[in-house]
C-alpha positions as a Markdown table, in Angstrom:
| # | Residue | x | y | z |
|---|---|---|---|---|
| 1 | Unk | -7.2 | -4.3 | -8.9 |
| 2 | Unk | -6.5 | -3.6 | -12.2 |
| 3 | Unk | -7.4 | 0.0 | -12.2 |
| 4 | Unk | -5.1 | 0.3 | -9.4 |
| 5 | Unk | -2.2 | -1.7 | -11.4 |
| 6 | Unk | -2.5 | 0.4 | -14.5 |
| 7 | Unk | -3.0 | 3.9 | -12.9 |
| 8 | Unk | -0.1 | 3.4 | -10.6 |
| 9 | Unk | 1.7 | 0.2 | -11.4 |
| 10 | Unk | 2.8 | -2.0 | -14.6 |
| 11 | Unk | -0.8 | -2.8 | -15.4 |
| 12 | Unk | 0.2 | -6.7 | -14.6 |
| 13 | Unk | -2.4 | -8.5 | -12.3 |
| 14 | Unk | -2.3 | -12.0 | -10.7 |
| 15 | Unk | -4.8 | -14.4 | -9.5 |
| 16 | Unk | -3.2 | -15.6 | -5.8 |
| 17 | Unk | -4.9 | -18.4 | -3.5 |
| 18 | Unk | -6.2 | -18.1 | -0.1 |
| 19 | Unk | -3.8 | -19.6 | 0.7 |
| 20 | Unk | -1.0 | -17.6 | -0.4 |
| 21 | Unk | -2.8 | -14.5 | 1.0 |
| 22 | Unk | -3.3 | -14.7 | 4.7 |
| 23 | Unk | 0.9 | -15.1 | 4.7 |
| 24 | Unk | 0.9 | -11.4 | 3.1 |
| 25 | Unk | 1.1 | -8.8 | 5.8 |
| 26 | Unk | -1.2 | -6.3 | 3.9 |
| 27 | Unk | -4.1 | -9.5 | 4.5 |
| 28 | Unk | -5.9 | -8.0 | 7.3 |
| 29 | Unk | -6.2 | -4.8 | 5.3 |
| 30 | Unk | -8.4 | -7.0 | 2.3 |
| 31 | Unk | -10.7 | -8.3 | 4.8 |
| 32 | Unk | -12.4 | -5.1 | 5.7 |
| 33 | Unk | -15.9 | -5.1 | 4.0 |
| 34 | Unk | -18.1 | -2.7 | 5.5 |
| 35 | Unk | -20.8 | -0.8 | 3.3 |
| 36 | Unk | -22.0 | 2.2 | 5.0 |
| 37 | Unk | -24.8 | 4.9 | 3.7 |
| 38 | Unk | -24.4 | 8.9 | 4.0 |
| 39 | Unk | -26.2 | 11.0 | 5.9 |
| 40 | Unk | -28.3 | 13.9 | 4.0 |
| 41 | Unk | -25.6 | 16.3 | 5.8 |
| 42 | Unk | -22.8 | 14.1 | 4.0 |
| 43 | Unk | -24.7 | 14.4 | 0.7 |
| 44 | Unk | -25.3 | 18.0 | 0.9 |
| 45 | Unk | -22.2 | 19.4 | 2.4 |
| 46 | Unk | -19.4 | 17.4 | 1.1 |
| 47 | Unk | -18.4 | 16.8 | -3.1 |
| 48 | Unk | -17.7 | 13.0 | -3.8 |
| 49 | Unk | -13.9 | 13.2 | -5.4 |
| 50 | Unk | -14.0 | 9.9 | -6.6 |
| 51 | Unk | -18.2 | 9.2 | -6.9 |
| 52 | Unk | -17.6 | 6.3 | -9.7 |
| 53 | Unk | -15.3 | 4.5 | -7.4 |
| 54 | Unk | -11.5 | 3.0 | -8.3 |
| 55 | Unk | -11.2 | 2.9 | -12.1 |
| 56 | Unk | -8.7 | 4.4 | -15.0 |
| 57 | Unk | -10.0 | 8.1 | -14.2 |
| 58 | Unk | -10.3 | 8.1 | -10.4 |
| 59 | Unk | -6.2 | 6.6 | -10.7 |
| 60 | Unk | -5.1 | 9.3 | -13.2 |
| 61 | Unk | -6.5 | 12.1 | -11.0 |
| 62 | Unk | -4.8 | 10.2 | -7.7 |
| 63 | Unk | -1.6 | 10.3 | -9.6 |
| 64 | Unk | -1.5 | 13.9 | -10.2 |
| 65 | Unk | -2.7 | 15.0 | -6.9 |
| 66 | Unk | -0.1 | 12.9 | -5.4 |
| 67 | Unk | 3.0 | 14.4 | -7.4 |
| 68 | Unk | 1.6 | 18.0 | -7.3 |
| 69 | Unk | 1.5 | 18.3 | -3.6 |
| 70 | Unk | 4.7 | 16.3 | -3.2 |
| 71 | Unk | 6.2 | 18.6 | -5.9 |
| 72 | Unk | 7.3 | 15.7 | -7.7 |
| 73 | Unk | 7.2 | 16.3 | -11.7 |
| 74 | Unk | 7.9 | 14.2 | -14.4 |
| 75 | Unk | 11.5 | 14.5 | -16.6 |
| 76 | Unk | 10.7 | 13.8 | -20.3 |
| 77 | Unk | 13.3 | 14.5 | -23.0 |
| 78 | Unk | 13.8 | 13.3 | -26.5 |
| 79 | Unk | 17.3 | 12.6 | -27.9 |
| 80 | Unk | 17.5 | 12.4 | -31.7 |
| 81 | Unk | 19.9 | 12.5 | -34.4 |
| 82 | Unk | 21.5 | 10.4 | -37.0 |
| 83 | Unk | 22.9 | 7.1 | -36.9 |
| 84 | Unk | 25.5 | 6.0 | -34.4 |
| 85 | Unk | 25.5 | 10.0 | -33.1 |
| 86 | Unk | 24.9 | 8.3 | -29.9 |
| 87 | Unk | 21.5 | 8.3 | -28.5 |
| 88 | Unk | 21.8 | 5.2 | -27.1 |
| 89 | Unk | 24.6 | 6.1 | -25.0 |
| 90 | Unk | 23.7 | 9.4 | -23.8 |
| 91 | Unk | 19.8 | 7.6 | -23.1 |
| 92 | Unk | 21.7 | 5.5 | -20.9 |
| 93 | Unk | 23.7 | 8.0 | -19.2 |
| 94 | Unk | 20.7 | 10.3 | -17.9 |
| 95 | Unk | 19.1 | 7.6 | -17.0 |
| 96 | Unk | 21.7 | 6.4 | -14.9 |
| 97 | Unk | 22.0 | 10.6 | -14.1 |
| 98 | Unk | 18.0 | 11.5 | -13.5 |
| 99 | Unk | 17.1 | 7.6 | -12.6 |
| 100 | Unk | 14.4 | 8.1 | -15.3 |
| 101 | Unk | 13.2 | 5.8 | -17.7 |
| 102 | Unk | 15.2 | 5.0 | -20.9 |
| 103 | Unk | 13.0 | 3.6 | -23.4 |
| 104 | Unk | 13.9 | 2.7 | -27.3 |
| 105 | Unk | 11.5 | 2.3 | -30.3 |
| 106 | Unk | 12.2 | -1.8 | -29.8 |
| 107 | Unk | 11.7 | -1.6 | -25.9 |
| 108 | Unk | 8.1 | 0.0 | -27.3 |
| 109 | Unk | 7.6 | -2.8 | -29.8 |
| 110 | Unk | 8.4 | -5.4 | -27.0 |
| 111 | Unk | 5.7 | -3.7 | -24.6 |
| 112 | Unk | 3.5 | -3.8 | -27.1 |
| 113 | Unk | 3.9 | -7.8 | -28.2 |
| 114 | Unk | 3.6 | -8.1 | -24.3 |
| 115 | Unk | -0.2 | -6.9 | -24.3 |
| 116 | Unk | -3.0 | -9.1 | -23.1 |
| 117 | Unk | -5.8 | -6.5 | -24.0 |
| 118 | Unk | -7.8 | -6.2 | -27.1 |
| 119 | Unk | -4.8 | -4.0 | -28.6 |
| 120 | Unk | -2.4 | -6.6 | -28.3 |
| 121 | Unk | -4.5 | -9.4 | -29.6 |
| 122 | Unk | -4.7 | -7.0 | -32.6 |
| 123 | Unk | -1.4 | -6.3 | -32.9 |
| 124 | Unk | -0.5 | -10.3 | -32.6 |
| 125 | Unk | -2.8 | -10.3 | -35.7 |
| 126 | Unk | -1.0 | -7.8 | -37.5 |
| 127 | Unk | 2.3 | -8.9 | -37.2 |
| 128 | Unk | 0.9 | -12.9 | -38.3 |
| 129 | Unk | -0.5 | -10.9 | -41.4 |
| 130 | Unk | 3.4 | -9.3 | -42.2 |
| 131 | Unk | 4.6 | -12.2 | -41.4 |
| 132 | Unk | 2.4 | -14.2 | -44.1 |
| 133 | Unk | 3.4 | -11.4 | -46.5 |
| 134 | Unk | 6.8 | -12.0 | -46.4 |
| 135 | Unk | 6.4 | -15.4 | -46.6 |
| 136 | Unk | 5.1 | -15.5 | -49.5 |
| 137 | Unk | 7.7 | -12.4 | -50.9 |
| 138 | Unk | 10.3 | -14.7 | -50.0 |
| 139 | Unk | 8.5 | -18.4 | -52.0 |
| 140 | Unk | 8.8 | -15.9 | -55.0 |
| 141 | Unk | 12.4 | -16.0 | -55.0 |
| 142 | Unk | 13.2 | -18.7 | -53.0 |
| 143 | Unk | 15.4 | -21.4 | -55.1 |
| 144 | Unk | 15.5 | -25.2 | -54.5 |
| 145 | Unk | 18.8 | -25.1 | -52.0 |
| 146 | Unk | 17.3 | -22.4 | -49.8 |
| 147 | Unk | 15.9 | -23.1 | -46.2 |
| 148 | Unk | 12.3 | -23.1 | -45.7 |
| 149 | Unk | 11.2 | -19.8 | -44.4 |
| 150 | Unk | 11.9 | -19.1 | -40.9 |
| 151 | Unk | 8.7 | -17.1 | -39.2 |
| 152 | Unk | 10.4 | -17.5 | -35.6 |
| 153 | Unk | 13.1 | -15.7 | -36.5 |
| 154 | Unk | 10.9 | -13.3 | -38.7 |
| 155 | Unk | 10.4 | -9.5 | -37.2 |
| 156 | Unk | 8.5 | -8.0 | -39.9 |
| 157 | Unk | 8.9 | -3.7 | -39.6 |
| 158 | Unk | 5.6 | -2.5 | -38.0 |
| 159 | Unk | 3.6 | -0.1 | -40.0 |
| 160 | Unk | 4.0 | 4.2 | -39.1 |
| 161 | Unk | 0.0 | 3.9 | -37.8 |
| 162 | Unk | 0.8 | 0.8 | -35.1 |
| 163 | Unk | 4.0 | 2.7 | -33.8 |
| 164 | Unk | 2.7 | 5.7 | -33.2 |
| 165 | Unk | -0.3 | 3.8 | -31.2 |
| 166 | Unk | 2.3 | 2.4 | -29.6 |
| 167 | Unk | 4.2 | 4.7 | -28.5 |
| 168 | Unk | 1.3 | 6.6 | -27.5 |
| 169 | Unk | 0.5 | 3.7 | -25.2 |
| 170 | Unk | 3.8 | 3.8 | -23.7 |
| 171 | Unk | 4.0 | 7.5 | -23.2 |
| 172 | Unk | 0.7 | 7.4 | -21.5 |
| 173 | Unk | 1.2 | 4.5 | -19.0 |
| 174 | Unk | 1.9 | 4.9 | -15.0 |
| 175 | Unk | 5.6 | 4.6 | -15.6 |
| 176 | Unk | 6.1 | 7.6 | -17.9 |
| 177 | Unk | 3.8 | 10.1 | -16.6 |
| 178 | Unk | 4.8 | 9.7 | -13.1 |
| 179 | Unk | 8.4 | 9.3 | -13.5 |
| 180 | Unk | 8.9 | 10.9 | -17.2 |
| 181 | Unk | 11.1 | 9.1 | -20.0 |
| 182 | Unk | 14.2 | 9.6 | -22.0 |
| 183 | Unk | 13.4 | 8.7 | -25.2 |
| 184 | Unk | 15.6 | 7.9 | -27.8 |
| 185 | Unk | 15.7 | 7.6 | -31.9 |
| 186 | Unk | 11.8 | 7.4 | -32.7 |
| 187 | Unk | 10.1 | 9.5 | -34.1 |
| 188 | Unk | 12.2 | 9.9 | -36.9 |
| 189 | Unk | 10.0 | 12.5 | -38.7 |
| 190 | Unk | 8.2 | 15.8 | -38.3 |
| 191 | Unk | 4.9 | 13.9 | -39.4 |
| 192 | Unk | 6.1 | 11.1 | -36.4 |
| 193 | Unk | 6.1 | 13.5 | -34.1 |
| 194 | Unk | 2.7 | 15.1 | -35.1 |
| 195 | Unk | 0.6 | 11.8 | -34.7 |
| 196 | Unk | 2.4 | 11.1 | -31.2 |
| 197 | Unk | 2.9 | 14.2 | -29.2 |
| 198 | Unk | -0.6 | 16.0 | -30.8 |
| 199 | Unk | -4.1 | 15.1 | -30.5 |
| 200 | Unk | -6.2 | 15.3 | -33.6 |
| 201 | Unk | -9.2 | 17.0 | -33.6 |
| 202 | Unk | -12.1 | 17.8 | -36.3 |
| 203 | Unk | -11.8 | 21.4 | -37.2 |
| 204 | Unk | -14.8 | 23.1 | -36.4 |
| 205 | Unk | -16.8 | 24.7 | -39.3 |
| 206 | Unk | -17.5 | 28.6 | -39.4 |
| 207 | Unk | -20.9 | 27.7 | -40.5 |
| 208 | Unk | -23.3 | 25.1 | -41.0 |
| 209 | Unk | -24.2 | 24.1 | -44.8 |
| 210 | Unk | -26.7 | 25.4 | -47.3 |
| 211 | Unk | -29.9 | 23.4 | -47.4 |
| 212 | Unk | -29.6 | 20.6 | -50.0 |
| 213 | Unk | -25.6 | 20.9 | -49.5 |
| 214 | Unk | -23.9 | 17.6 | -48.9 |
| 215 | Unk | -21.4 | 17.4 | -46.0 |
| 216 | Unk | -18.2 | 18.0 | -46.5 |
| 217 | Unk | -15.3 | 15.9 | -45.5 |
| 218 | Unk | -14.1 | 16.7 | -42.1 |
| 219 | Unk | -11.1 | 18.5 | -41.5 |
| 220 | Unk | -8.8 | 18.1 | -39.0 |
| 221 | Unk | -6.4 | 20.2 | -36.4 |
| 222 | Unk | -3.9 | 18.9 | -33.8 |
| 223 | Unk | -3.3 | 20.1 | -30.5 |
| 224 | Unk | -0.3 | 19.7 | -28.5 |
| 225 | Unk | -0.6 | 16.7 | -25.6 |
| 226 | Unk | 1.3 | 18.6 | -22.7 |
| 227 | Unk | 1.1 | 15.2 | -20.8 |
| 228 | Unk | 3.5 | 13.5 | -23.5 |
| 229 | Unk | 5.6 | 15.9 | -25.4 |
| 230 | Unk | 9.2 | 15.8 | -24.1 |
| 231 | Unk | 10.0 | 19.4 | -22.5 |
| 232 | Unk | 13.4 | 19.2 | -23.4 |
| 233 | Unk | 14.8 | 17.7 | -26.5 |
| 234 | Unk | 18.3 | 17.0 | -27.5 |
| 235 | Unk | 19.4 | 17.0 | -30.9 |
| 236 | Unk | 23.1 | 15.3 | -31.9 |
| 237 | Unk | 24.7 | 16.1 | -34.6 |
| 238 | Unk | 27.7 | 14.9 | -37.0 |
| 239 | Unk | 28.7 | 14.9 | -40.5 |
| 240 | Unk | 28.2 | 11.4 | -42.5 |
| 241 | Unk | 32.3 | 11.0 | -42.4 |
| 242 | Unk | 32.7 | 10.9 | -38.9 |
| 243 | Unk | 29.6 | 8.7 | -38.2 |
| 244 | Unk | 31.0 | 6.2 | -40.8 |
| 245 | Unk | 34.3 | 6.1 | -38.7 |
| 246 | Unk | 33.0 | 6.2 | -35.8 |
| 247 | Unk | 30.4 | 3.1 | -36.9 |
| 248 | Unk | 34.0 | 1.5 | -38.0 |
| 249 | Unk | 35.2 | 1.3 | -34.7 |
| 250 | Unk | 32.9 | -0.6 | -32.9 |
| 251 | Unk | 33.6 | -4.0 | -31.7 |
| 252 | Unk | 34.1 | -6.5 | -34.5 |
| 253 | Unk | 31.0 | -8.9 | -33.2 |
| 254 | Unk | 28.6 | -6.2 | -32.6 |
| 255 | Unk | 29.7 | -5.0 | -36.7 |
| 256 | Unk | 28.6 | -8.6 | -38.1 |
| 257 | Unk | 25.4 | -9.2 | -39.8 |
| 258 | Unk | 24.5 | -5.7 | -38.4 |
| 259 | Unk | 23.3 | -2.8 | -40.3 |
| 260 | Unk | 27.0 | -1.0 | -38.7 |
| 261 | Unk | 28.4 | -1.9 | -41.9 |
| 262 | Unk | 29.3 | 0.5 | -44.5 |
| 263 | Unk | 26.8 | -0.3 | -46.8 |
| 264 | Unk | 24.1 | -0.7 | -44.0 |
| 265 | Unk | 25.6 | 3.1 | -42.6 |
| 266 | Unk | 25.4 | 4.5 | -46.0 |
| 267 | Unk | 21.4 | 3.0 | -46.5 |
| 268 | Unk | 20.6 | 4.6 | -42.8 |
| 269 | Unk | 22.3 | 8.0 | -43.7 |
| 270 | Unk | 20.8 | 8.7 | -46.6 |
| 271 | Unk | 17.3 | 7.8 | -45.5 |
| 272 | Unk | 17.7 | 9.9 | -42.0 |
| 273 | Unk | 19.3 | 13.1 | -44.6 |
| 274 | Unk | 16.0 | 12.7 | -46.9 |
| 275 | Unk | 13.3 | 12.2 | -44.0 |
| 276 | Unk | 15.2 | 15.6 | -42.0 |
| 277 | Unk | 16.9 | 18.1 | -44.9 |
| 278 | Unk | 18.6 | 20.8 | -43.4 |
| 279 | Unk | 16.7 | 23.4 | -45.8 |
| 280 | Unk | 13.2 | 22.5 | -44.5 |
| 281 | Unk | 11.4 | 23.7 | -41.6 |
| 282 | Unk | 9.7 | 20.0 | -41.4 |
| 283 | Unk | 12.6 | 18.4 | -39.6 |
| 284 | Unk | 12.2 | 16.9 | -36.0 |
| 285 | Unk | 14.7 | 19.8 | -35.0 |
| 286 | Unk | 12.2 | 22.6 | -35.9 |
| 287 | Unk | 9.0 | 20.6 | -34.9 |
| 288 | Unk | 10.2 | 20.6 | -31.0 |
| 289 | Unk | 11.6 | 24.3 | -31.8 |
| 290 | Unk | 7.8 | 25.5 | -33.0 |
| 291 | Unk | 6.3 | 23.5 | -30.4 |
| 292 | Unk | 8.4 | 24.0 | -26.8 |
| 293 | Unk | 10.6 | 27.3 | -28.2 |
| 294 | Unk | 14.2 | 27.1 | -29.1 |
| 295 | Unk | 15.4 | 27.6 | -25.1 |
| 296 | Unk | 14.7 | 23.9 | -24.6 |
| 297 | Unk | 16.0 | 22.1 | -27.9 |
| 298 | Unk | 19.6 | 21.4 | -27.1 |
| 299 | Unk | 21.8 | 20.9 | -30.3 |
| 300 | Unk | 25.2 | 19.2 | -29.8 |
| 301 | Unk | 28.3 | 18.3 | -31.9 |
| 302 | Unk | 28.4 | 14.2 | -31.6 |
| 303 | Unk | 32.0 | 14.6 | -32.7 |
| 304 | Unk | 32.8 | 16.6 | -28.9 |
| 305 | Unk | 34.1 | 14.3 | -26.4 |
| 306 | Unk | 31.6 | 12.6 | -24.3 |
| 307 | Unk | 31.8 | 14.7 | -21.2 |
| 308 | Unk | 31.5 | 17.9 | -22.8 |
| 309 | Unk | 28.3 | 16.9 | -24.4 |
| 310 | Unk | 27.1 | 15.4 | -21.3 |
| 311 | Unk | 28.0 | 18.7 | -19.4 |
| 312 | Unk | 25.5 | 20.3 | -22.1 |
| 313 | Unk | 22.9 | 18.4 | -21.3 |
| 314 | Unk | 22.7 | 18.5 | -18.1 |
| 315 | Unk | 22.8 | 22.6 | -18.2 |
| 316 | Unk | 19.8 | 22.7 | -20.8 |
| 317 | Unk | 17.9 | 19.8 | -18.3 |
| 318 | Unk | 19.0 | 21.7 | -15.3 |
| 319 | Unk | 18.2 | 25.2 | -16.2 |
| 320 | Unk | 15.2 | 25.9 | -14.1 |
| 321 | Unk | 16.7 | 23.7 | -11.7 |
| 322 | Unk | 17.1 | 20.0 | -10.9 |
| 323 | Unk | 14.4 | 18.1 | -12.0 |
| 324 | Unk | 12.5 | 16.6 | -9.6 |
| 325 | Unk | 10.3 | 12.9 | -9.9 |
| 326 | Unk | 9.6 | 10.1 | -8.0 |
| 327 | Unk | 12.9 | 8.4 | -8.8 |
| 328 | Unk | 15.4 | 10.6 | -7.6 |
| 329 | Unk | 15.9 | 9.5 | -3.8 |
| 330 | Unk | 18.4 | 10.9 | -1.7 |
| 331 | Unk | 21.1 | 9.2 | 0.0 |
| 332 | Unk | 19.2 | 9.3 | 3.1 |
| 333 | Unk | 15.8 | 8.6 | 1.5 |
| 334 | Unk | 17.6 | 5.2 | 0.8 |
| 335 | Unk | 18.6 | 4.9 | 3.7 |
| 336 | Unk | 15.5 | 4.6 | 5.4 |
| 337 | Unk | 14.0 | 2.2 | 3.0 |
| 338 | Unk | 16.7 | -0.3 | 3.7 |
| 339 | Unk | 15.7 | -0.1 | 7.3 |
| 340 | Unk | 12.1 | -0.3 | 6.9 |
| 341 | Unk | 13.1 | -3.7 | 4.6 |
| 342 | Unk | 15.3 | -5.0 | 7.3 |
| 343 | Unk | 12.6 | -4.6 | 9.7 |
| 344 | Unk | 10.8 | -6.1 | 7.5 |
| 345 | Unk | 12.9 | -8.8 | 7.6 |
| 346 | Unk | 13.8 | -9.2 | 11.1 |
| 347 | Unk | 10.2 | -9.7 | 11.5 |
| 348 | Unk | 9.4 | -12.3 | 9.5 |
| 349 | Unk | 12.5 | -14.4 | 10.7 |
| 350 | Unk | 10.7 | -13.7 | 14.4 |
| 351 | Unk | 7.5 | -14.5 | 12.8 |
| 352 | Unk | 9.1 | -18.1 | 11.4 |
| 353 | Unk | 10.8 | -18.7 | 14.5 |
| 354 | Unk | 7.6 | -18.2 | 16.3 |
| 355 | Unk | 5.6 | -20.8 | 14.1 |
| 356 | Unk | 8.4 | -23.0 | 14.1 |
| 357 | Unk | 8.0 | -23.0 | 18.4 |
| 358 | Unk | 4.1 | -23.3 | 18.0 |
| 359 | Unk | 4.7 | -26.1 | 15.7 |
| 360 | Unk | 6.7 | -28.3 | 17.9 |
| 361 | Unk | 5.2 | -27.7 | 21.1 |
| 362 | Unk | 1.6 | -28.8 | 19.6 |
| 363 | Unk | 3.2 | -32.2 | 18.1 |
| 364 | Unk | 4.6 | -32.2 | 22.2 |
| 365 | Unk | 8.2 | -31.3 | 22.3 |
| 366 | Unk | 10.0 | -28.4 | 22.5 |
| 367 | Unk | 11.5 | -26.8 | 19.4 |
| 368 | Unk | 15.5 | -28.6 | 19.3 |
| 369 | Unk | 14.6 | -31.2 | 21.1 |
| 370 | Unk | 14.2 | -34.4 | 18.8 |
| 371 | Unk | 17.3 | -33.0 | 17.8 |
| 372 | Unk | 19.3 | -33.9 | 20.6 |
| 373 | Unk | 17.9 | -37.3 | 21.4 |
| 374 | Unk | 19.1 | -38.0 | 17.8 |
């Protein structure tokens, strides 16, 4: 069950009752246990697809059989740019466009605080350890009128090795590679983008060494993950000016003890300008420009009204067509489904009704009828 739940699902699993079982309608299905043996002809003439039985592998291969014959195929793209360009909003907008998943650096984080497995447990540990850390950082300077330090409301910034695991996890659960992502504001560096959308490898050597030579320290190449990198990516694009107005006209309660503010602006500018110069060939830009070719990174003026940069967009996702993944159902498609669930429902109100009938005939009157001697 879990296999199943990770390769095709959230990953979540229950424990249910007996009890609460036999009510499902899929019961009958779960009570088939039959264990047969294959001939010699079966073990000669046919190839076992899935010999190991259900587990992470077997689910992984299901999934991409299943969207390659349905020609359903995952829409990932990659908005970046600097702050308050608007990555949030346009994240929102194709989702709301493609019906693909928008996720954020803190929806990753979130996910990732959410684990049960031995990552999270680790992770839980690491952020106790940043919090102890700050802790004590803040006892150094702490003076007598000062509340005591406040580890609930603590968020401690996770270290550039645990976000990039992170967001590897994410990329590589059910929910993005079946249906895709639009990801938004992270990575925030070339070097980001290296550790998340490449695997590393150790570079082979040429040739063995010498007797009596010691071993040299490994060195390493990376390879891009065609199952995670974004195949489109869109980069926005403003000068600091604009940005700083623009941050100045946001609502007055979202601007309070924010990072909106012009000094918190001015902090976030500068560090985006030194992480991404415009004279280097080491910014995110040129990264997904070396990596997926120039046709599919999208630059746009942040300053342009929102429909003309939306209109963009959509032309650079569109341009071999309209994507195509297991979100985007037709009018008709839905349709159908809200038959099938009011089937579904019209059933289970007969089903209760039934019971209900059953019920009071066994204790010896008919259903309604202590009613009416009342």
């Amino acid at each position: 069950m879990t296999a199943i739940s990770e390769g095709i699902g959230s990953g979540a699993v229950r424990d249910i009752t007996i009890g609460e079982a036999i009510k499902e309608a899929w019961c009958d299905f779960m009570t088939i246990d039959v264990r047969l043996s294959p001939s010699v002809e079966f073990k000669s003439l046919f190839e076992w697809r899935c010999q190991s039985g259900i587990n992470s592998q077997t689910m992984t291969m299901l999934n991409e059989e299943f969207n390659h014959f349905r020609g359903l195929f995952p829409l990932k793209v990659f908005i970046t740019g600097p702050p308050c360009s608007g990555k949030t909003l346009f994240g929102a907008k194709l989702n709301e466009l493609y019906g693909v998943p928008h996720i954020s650096i803190n929806d990753i984080v979130e996910m990732g605080k959410a684990l049960t497995n031995d990552f999270g447990k680790q992770l839980q540990a690491r952020i106790e350890e940043l919090k102890d850390q700050a802790e004590a950082d803040y006892e150094k300077t702490r003076k007598k009128k000062d509340p005591d330090f406040d580890r609930a409301s603590c968020n401690p910034r996770l270290p550039d090795d645990v976000l990039h695991q992170l967001v590897k996890i994410q990329l590589n659960s059910a929910g993005c590679q079946n249906k895709g992502f639009i990801m938004e504001g992270y990575p925030r560096t070339y070097d980001d983008c290296k550790q998340v959308f490449m695997d590393k490898h150790v570079k082979a050597r040429a040739e063995p060494p010498a007797e009596g030579e010691e071993e040299p320290e490994p060195e390493y190449e990376f390879t891009i993950n065609q199952k995670v990198v974004p195949q489109y990516t869109i980069a926005l694009e403003a000068d600091d000016a604009s940005l700083i107005a623009r941050a100045k006209e946001l609502p007055a309660e979202k601007l309070e003890g924010s990072h909106w503010n012009d000094a918190g602006m001015a902090r976030r500018l500068k560090d985006y300008r030194a992480k991404n110069p415009e004279d280097s060939k080491e910014t995110i830009k040129e990264y997904f420009i070396e990596h997926i070719g120039h046709e599919n990174v999208l630059v746009v003026d942040s300053t342009l009204p929102q429909e003309e940069q939306l209109v963009k967009m959509k032309e650079i996702i569109e341009q071999k067509g309209k994507p195509c993944c297991i979100n985007m159902i037709a009018d008709s498609d839905k349709a159908y489904l809200a038959g099938l669930e009011r089937a579904a429902q019209k059933e289970q109100r007969a089903k209760a009704r039934a019971e209900a009938l059953e019920k009071a005939e066994a204790e010896g009157h008919p259903e309604g009828e202590g009613d009416a001697e009342n």
